[in-house]
N, C-alpha and C positions, 0 to 999 in steps of 0.2 A: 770336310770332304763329302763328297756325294755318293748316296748311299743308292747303290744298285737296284735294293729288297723294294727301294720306291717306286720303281720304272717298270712299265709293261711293252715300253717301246724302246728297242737299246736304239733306234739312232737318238732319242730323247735323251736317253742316258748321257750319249758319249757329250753329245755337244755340251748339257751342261755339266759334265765331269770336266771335257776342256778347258769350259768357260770357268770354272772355278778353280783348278788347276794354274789356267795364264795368270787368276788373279792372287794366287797365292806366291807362285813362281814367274812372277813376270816375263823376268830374265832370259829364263830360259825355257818355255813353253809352248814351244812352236809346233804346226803343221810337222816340220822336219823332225823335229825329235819324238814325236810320238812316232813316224815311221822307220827313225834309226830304233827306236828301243822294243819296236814291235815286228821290225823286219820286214816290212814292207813300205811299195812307194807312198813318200807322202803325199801325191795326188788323190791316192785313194782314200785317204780317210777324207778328205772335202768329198769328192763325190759318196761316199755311205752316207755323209751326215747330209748331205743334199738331196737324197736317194737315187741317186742315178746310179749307182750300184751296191751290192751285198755284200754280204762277208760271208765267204766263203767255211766250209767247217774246217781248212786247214789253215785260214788267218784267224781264227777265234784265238789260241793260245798267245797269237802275237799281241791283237788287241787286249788282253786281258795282262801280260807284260805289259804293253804301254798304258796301261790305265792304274795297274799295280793291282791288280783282282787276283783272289788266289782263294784256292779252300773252297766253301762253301760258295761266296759270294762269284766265282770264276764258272763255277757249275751253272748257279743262278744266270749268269751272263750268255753260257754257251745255251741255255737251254731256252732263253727269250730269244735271242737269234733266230734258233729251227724254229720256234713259236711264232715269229711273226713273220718269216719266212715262207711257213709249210703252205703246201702246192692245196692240198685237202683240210675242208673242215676236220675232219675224225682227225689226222694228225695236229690239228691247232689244237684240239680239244685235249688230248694227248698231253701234250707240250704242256697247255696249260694248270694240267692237274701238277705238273710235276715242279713245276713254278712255285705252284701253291706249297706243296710238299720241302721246297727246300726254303722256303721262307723261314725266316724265325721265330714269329710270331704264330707257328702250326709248330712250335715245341712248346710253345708257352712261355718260353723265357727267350731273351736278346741274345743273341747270338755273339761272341765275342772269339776270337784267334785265342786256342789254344784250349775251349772250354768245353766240355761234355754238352751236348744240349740232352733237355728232359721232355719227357713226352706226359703230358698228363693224362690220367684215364678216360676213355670214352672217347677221344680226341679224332680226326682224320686217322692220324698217322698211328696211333694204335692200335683203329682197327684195324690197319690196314698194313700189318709189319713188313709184309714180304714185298709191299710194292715200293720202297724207295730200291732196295737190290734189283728188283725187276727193270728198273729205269738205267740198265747203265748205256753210257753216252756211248757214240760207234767212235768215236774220237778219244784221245786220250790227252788232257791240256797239262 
């Protein structure tokens, strides 16, 4: 499976989540069904991954459903989004602290569904307690 925590560019992400996805699931891995299970037209995920259009901040939930992101890694996704998105440097820059901050590898251990992550001392993220709370998304996925 393709791992999000890799990608700084989600149209980079999606295609090769796609691309490994059709190859896992042949069958049934279409254009169409990443839009039936994300609720939107399937034309528009060709044109993101082409860039001839964005994703919006109220399809991020969808795509993050059709790609099966959730938790951490669906945060991780909504927030490269606005990141590679944002209109201003100061917000790219923004974005991308917060990138850094949900990565797994700024707790010091892998990040895994269902496990506490640890912060080690001296670290980013505990100097800096209050700022993963400060970061919440205007969106809720």
């Amino acid at each position: 499976m393709t791992n999000v925590f890799e990608y700084s560019d989600y149209r980079k992400f999606l295609r090769d989540a796609y691309l490994d996805m059709k190859r896992t699931k042949p069958s049934g891995f279409t254009h169409r069904r990443i839009g039936q299970k994300g609720g939107f037209d399937p034309g528009l995920f060709s044109k993101v991954i082409q860039g001839e259009r964005n994703i919006s901040p109220k399809l991020i939930p969808g795509f993050c459903r059709a790609f099966e992101l959730g938790g951490q890694e669906a945060q991780f996704f909504a927030n490269m989004v606005v990141q590679c998105q944002a209109k201003s440097e100061e917000e790219r820059k923004k974005k991308e602290m917060e990138l850094a901050i949900l990565m797994p590898e700024a707790f010091g251990t892998p990040f895994t569904s269902g496990s506490t992550p640890t912060v080690p001392p001296n670290s980013a993220a505990s100097l800096a307690p209050n700022l993963a709370s400060d970061m919440a998304l205007s969106f809720s996925l």
